[in-house]
N, C-alpha and C positions, 0 to 999 in steps of 0.2 A: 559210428563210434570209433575213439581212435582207438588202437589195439592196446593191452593192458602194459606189452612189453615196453611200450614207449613212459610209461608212469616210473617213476622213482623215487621212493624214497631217503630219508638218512637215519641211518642206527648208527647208536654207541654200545651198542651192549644187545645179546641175547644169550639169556642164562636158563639153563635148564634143569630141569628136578626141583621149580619153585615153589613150596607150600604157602607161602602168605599171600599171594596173589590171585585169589579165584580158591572154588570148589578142586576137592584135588590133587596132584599133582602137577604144576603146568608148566608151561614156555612160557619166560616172561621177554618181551621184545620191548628194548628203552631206544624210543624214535627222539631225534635231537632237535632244542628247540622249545623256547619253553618262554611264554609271555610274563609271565610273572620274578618277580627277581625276589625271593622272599631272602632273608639275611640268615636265613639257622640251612640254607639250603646242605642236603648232604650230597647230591649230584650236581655238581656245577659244571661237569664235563656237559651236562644234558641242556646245559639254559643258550648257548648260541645256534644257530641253524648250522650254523656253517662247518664244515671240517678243520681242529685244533689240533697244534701239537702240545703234546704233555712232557713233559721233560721231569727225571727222577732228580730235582734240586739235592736232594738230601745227599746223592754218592757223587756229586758232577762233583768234578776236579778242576776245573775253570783253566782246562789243557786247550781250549779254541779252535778245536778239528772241526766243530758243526759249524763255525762261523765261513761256510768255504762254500761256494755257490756250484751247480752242476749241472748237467743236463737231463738229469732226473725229472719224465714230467712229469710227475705225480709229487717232486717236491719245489717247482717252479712255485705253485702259492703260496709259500713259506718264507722264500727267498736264503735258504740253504739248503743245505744237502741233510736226510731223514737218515740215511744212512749213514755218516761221517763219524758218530760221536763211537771211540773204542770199547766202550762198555757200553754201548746199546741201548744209552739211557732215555732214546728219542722214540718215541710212538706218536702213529695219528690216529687219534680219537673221531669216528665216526668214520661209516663206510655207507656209500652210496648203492641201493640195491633197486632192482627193477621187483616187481610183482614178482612175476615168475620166479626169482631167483630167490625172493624170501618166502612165497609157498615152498617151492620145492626144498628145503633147508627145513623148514618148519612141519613137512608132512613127513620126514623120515621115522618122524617118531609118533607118527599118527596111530598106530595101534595100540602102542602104550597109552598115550594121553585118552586115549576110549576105554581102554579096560580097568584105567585106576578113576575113573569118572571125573578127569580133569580135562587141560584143554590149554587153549593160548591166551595169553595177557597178555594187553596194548599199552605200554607204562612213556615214560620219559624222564626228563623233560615234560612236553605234553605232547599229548599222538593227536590231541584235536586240531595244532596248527599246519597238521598235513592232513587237511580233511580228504583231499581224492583219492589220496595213495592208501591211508587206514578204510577208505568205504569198502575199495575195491579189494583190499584183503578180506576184510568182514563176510563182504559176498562168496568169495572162491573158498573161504573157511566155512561156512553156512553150507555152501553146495558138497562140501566132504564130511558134513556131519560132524563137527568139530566145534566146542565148546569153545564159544571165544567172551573175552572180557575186556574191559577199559580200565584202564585207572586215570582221574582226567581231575585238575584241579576246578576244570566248570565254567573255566572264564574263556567263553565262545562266544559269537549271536547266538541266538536263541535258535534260529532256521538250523547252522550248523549242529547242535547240541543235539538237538532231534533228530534229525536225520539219523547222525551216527548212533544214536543209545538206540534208534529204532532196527539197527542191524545187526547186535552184539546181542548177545544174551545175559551180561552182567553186568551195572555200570558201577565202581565205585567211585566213590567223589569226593573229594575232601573239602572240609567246611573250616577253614581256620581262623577266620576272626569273623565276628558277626556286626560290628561298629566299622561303617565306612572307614572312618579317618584313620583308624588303626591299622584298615586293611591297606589304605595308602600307605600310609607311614612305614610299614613292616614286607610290602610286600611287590609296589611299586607302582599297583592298579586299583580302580573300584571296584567294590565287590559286585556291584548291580547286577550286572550277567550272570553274577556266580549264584546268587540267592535266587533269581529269577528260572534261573535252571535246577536249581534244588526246588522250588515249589514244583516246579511241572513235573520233575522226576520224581517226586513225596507222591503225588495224583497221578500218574502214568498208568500206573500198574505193569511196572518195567522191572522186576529186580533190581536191588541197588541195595549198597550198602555205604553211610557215609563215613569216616574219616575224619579224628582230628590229628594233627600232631602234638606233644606238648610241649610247647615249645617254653622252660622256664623264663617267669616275667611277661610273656607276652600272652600265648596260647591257652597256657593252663589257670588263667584267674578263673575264680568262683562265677565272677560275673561273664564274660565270654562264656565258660563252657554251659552256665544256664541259660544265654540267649541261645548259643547253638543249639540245644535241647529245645526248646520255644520252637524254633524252625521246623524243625526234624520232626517232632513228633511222637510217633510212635514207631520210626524207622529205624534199621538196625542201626548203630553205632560205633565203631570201634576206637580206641584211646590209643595210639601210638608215642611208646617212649621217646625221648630226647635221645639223636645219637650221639651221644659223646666224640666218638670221633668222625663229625661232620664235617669239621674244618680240613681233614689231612689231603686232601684234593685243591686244597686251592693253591699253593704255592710251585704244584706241579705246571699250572698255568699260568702260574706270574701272576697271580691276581690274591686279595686277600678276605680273608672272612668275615664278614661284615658282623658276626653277632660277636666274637669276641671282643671288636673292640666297645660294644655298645655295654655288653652285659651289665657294669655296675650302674648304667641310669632307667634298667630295666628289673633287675633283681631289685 
């Protein structure tokens, strides 16, 4: 087996003292990378795999220090210099980490996360499209008695979904449209995989909790959120508000918010 040190994953973010993510207190870890491109998204730093620069458009002063190439190798894939810009308005979004070195970083605070009967959260993006790098955390967090959870939009095979819900102690899942074409239309994929793995996980006998967001005009009609119900069952449920401000990350990326410009053919 190859050793763990040679696995790597990518994070954007781990944030710690999380209450909404798992039983708790927990670590929540946002692995980058995300199949779905839903349009109300509020993490869009989390939907490319790959390492992005963010840039604060709001304070740049269009002064052209970053437009200047270096020998920086860590900013050769950018094709300028991360460091050039005088007010420091350039960051790179996602950091590449080995097993070890995201156990070790996430066990410092292993006594707390035991004593408040919390634990670690797998978020993104999606943590299912780094299925080897999330098992093999799962297990080394399992072996330290460490409360671990997913949070997974669903949309895997069926073989990957299992595997990983069978490692984790929690899975939540979110169910956000239940009509195919909608879920095309809004989101950029079929849902098949995603209901197919909500029925297994409904029968599992897995802990799980599912997820909608409300996303106004789309998410939150009467009819969606009773098919969702229809599905689910008698599993828990939770309703997440609309973030208002969803959109404030996109221009950081040069890129723009897709539900604003839709809003008045969906309200």
């Amino acid at each position: 087996m190859t050793n763990v040190i040679f696995h790597t994953g990518v994070i954007f973010d781990i944030k710690e003292f999380a209450l909404h993510d798992g039983p708790g207190v927990r670590t929540t870890v946002f692995f980058k990378g995300c199949p779905l491109r839903c349009v109300w998204c509020h993490n869009p730093e989390g939907l490319s795999p790959k390492l992005q620069l963010m840039t604060k458009e709001s304070s740049c002063k269009k002064c052209g220090s970053c437009a200047v190439s270096c020998s920086h190798e860590e900013c050769q894939p950018f094709g300028r210099c991360i460091y050039a810009c005088p007010d420091a308005l350039i960051s790179v979004c996602g950091r590449e980490m080995t097993c070890d070195e995201l156990f070790d970083r996430l066990m410092k605070d292993a006594g707390f996360l035991r004593e408040s009967e919390g634990g670690i959260t797998f978020s993104g993006g999606e943590p299912l499209m780094q299925p080897e790098f999330l098992a093999k955390m799962l297990d080394r967090l399992r072996e330290a008695d460490i409360h671990t959870a997913i949070e997974t939009c669903g949309y895997a095979r069926p073989e990957i979904f299992r595997e990983i819900a069978g490692k984790t102690d929690l899975v939540i899942m979110d169910l956000k449209l239940a009509d195919e074409e909608l879920h095309r239309k809004y989101t950029g994929v079929s849902n098949r995989w995603i209901l197919e793995n909500a029925a297994w996980l409904k029968e599992s006998g897995k802990a799980h909790i599912f997820r909608t967001p409300l996303i106004p005009g789309i998410t939150d009609t009467e009819e969606n959120l009773a098919a969702i119900k229809a599905i689910i069952g008698d599993s828990e449920h939770e309703l997440l508000p609309y973030n208002e401000l969803a959109g404030a990350k996109y221009p950081m990326l040069g890129e723009t918010y897709r539900y604003d410009q839709m809003k008045g053919s969906v309200l």
